[in-house]
TORBA-813590 format. One record per residue (C-alpha): chain; z, x, y; residue in one letter. Coordinates in steps of 0.05 Angstrom, whole numbers, plus 32768, in hexadecimal, padded with zeros to 4 digits. Example, Ala and Ser with C-alpha at 12.3 -4.5 7.8 and 13.67 -1.06 7.14 Angstrom:
2
[lumdren 'A',[809C,80F6,7FA6],'a']
[lumdren 'A',[808F,8111,7FEB],'s']
END
This chain:
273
[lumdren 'A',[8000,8000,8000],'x']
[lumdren 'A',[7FF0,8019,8043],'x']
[lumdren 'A',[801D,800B,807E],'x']
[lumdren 'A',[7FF6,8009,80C3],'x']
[lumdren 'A',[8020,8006,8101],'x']
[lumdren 'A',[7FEA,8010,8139],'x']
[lumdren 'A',[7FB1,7FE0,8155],'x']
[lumdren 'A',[7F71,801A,8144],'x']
[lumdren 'A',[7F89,802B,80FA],'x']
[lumdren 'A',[7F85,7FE3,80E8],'x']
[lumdren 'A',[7F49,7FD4,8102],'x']
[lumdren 'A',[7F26,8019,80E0],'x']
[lumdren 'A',[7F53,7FFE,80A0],'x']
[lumdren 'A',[7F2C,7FB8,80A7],'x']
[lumdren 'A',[7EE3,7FD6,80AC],'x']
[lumdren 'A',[7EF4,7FFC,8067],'x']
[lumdren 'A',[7F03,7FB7,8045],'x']
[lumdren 'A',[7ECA,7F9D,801B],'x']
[lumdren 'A',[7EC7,7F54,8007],'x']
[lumdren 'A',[7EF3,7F1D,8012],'x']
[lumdren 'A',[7F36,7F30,8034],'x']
[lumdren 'A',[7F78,7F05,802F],'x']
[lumdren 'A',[7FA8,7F03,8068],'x']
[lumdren 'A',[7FF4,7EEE,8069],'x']
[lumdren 'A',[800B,7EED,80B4],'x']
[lumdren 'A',[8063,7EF5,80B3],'x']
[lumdren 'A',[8098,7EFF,80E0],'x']
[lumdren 'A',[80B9,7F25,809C],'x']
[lumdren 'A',[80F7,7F21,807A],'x']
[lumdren 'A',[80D2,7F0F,8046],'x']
[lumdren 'A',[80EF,7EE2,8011],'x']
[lumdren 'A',[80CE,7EBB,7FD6],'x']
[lumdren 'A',[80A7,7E8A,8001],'x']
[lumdren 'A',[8080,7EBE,801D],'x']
[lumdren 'A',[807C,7EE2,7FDF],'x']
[lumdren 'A',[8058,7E9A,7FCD],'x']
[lumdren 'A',[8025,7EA3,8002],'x']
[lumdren 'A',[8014,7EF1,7FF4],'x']
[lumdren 'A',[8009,7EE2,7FA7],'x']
[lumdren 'A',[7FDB,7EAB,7FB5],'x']
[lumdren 'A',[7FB8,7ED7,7FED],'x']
[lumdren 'A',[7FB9,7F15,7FB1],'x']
[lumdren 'A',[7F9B,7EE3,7F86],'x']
[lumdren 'A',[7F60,7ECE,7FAF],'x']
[lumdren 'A',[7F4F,7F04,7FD4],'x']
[lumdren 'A',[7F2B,7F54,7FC4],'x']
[lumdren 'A',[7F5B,7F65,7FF3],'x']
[lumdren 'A',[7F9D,7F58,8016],'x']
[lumdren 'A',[7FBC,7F60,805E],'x']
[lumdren 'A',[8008,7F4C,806F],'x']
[lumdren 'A',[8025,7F54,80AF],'x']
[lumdren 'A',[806E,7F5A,80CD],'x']
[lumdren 'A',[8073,7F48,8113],'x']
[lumdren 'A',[80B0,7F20,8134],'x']
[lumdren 'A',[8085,7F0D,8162],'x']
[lumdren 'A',[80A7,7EF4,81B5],'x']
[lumdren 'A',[8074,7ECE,81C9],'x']
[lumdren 'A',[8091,7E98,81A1],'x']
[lumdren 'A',[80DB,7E9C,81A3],'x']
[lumdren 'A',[80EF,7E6D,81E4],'x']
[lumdren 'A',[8130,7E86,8212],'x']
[lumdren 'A',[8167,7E8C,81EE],'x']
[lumdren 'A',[8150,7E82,81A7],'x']
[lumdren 'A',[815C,7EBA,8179],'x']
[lumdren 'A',[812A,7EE9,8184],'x']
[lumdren 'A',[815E,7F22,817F],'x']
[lumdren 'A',[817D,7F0D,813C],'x']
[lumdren 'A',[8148,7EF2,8116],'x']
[lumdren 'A',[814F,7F1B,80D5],'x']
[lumdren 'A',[8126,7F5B,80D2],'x']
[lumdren 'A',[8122,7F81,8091],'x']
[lumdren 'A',[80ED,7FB5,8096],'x']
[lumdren 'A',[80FD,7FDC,805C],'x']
[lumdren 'A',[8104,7F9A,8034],'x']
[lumdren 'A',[80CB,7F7E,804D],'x']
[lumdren 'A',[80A3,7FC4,8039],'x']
[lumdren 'A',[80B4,7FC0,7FEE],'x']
[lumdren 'A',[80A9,7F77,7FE7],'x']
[lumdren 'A',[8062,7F81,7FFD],'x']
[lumdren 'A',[8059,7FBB,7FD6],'x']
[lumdren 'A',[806D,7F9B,7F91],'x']
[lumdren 'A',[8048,7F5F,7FA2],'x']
[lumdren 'A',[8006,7F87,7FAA],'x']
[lumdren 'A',[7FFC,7F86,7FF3],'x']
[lumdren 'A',[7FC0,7FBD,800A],'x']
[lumdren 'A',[7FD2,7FB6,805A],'x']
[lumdren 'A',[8017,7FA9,8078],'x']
[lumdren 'A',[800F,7FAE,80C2],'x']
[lumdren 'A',[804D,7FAC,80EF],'x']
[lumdren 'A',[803D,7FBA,8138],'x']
[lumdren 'A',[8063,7FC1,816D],'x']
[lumdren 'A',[806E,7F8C,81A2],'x']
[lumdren 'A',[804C,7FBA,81DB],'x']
[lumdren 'A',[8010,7FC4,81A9],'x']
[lumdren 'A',[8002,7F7B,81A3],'x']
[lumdren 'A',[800F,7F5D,81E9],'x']
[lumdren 'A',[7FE8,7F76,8223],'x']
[lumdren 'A',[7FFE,7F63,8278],'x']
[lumdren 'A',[7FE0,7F2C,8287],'x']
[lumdren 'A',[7FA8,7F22,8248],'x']
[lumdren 'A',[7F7F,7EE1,823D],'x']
[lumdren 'A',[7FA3,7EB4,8218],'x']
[lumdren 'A',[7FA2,7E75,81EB],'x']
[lumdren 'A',[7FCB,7E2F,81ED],'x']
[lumdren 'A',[7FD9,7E03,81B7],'x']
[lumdren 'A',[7FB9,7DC9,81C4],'x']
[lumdren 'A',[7FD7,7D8A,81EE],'x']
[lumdren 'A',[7FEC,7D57,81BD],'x']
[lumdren 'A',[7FF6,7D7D,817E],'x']
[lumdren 'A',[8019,7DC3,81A5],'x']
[lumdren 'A',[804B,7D8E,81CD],'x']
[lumdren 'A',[8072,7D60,8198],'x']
[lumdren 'A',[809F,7D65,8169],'x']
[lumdren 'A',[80A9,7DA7,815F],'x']
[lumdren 'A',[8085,7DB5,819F],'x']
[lumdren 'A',[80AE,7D8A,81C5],'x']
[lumdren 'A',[80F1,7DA8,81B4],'x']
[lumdren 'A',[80D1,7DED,81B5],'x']
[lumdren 'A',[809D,7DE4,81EC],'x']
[lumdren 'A',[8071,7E26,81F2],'x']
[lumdren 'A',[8087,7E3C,81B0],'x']
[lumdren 'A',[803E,7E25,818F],'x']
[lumdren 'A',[8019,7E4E,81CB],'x']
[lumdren 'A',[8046,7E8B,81A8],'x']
[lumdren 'A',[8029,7E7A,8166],'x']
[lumdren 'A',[7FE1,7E72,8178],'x']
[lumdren 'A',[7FE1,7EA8,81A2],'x']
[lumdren 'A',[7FF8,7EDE,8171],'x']
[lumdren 'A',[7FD6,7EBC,8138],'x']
[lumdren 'A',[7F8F,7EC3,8159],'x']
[lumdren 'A',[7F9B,7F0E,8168],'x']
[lumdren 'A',[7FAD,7F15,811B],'x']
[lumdren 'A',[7F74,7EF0,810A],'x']
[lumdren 'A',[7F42,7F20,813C],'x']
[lumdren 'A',[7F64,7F63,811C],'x']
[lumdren 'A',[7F6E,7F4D,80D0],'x']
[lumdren 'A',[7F23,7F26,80D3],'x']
[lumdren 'A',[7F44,7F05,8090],'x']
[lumdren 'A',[7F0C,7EDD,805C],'x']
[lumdren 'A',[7F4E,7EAF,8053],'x']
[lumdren 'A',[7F97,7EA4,8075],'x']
[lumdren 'A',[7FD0,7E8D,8056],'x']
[lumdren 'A',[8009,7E62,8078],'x']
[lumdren 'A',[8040,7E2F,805F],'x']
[lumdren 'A',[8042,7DE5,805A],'x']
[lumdren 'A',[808B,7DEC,806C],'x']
[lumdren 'A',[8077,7DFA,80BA],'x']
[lumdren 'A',[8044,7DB8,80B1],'x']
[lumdren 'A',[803C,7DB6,80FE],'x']
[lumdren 'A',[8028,7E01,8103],'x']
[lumdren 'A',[7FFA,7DFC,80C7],'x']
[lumdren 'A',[7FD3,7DC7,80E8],'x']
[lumdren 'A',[7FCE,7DEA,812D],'x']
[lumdren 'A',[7FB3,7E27,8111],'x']
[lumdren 'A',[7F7F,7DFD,80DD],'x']
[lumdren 'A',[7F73,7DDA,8128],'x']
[lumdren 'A',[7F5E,7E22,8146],'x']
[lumdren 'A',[7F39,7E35,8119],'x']
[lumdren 'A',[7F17,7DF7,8113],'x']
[lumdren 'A',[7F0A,7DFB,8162],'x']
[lumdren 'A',[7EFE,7E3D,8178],'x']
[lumdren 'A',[7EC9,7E43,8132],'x']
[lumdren 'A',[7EEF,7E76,8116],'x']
[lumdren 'A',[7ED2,7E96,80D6],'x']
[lumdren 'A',[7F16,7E8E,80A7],'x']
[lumdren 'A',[7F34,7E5D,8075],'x']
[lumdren 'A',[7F75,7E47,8087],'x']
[lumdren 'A',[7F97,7E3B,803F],'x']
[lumdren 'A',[7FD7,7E13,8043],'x']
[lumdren 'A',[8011,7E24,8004],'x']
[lumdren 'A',[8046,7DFB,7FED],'x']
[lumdren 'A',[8093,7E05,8001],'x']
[lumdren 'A',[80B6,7E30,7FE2],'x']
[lumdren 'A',[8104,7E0E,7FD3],'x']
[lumdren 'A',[8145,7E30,7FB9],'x']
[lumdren 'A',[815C,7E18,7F7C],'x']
[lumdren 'A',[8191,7DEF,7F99],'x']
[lumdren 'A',[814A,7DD2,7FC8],'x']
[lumdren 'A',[8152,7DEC,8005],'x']
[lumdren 'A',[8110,7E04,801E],'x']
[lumdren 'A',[811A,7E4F,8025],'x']
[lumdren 'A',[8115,7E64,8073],'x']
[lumdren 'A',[812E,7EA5,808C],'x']
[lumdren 'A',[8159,7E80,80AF],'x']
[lumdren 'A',[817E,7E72,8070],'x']
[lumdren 'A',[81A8,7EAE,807F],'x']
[lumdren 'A',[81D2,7E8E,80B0],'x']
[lumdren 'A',[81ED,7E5A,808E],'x']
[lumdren 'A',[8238,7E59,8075],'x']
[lumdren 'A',[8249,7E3B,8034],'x']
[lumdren 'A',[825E,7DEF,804C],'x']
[lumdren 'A',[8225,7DFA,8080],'x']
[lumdren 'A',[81EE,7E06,8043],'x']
[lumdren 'A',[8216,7DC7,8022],'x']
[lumdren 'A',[8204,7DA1,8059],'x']
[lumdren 'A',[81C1,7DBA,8061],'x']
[lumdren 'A',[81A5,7DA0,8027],'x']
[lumdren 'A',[81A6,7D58,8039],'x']
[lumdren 'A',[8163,7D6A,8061],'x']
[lumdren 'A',[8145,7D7C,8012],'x']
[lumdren 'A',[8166,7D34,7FFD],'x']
[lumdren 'A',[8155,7D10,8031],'x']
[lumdren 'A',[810B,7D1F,8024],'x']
[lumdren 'A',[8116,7D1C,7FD3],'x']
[lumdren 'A',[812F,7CCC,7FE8],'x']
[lumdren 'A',[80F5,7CC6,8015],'x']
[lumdren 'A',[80C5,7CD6,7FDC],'x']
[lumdren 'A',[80ED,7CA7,7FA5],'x']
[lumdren 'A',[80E0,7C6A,7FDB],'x']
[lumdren 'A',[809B,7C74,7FE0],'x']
[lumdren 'A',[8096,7C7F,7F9B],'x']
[lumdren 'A',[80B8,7C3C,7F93],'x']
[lumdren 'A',[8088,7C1C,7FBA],'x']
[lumdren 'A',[80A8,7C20,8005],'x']
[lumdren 'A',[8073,7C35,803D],'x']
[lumdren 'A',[80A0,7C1B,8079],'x']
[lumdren 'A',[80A6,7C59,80A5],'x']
[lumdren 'A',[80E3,7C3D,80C7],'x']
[lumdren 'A',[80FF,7C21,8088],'x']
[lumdren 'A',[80FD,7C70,8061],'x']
[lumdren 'A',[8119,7C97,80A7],'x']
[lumdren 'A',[814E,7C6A,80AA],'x']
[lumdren 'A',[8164,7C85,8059],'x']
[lumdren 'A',[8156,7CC6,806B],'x']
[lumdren 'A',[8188,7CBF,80AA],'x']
[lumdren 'A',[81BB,7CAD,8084],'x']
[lumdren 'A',[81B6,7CE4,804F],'x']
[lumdren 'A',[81B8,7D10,8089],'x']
[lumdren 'A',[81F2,7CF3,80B3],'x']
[lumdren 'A',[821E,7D3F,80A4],'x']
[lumdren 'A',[81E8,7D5F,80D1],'x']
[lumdren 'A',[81D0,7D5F,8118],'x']
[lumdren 'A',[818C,7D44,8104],'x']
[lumdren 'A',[8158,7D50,813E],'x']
[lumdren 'A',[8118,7D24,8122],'x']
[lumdren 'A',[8104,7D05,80EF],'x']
[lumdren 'A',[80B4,7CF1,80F1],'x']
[lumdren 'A',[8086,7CD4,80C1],'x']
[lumdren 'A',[8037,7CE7,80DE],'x']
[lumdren 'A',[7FF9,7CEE,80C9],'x']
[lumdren 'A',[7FD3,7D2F,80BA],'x']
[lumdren 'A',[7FC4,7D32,80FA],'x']
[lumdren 'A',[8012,7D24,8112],'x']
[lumdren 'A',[7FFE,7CDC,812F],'x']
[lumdren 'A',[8039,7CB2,8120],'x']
[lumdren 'A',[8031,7C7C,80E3],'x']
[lumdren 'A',[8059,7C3A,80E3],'x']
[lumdren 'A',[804A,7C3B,8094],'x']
[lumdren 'A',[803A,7C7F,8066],'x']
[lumdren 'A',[7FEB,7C87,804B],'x']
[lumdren 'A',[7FED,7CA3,800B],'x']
[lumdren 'A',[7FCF,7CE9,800C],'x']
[lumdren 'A',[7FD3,7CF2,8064],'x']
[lumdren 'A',[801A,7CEE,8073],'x']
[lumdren 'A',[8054,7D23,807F],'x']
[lumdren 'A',[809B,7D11,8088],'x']
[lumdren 'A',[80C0,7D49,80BB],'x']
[lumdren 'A',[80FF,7D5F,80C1],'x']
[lumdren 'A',[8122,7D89,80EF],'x']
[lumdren 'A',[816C,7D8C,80F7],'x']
[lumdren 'A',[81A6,7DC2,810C],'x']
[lumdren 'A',[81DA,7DD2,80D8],'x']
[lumdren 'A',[8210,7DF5,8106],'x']
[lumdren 'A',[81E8,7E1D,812E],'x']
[lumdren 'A',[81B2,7E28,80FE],'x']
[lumdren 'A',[8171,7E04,8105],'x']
[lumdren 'A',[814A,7DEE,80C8],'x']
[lumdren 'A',[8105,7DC7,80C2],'x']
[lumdren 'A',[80EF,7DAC,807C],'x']
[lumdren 'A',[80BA,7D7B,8067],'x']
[lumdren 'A',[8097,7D4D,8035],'x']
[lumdren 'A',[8044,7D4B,802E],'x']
[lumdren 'A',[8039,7D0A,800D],'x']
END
């Protein structure tokens, strides 16, 4: 595995890459959900490019830019048992330029929900993720169904701007006990992780009622409530693929969101149904 730090290496790396090139885009340490998204990339692809980058642009004031978990030398030997050809982990002043062109999620789908208690936080993710996508040049790119609002901005980029990669969306990864694994996971005390998991169960009853035969969008958010009432629950939305609201769930085009704080610990899960 070869670890490129600077801008010029990678992009001499990339022009030595021949046929179809799989990219994983992370903000590291790494845990099994990303190891998820590099084996199906490995899988795929001739080739395969990780990269580590914590990246500002999408951290707002006072959210924990500083302490979000960094594990470099974790993060190093994951990717290189899993196969990885390229890790690249730049530095901040290598990717971010004074006052460089930049990119904004769009309107509607960069400004709710997540958006809306995060606002700016989208133009972060777009921004980095087309500078990736200009260095790594990737055949296919990888991202989680757990971040469902991300997944469909980027698809939405790419989709606009006529960008020449597949966006491949992969399954949440859960802990046994089913919380979805975050790297936020870490802060979470023992009766906070208890309490946690009613996000996991609240979706598991979601699924059971539709299952059963209930499509009432008011009706299932109203169960899911009160399997959560432990936690500080910040939404609870039932939308289309495109994040319109529905009034009743379509079979095969609707996601159920969550996003709540567990002590000071903020966790997002979700159902694709």
């Amino acid at each position: 595995m070869r670890i490129i730090r600077e801008i010029e290496e990678l992009k001499t790396a990339r022009e030595a890459l021949e046929g179809s090139v799989g990219f994983v885009p992370t903000m590291g340490a790494l845990h099994q959900g990303h190891l998820s998204l590099i084996r199906k990339a490995k899988s795929e692809n001739d080739h395969l490019i990780v990269s580590v980058f914590v990246n500002p642009t999408q951290f707002l004031p006072g959210e924990d830019l500083e302490a979000y978990p960094r594990r470099e030398e974790a993060d190093c030997r994951i990717c290189e048992v899993a196969g990885v050809d390229i890790l690249f982990m730049p530095e901040i002043s290598s990717v971010y330029r004074e006052d460089e062109v930049t990119l904004k999620a769009p309107a509607y789908l960069g400004y709710i929900l997540e958006g809306n208690r995060r606002p700016g936080h989208f133009d972060g993710v777009v921004r980095v993720v087309m500078k990736l996508f200009g260095l790594t040049r990737p055949t296919s790119a990888y991202f989680g169904k757990k971040d469902a609002q991300q997944l469909r901005i980027i698809e939405k980029m790419v989709e606009d701007l006529f960008l020449p990669v597949r966006i491949v969306p992969v399954d949440t990864v859960r802990e046994e006990d089913g919380l979805a694994l975050s790297s936020r996971n870490v802060y979470l005390g023992e009766e906070e992780r208890r309490r946690a998991l009613s996000i996991a169960r609240s979706l598991k009853r979601a699924s059971r009622l539709v299952m059963a035969g209930e499509l009432e969008s008011e009706t299932i958010k109203a169960q899911m409530h009160e399997i959560m009432k432990e936690i500080e629950v910040e939404y609870v939305e039932i939308v289309d693929r495109d994040f319109r609201p529905l009034q009743r769930v379509e079979i095969h085009n609707t996601i159920i969101l969550v996003a709540a704080r567990v002590g000071k610990t903020r966790l997002i899960d979700n159902l694709w149904l």
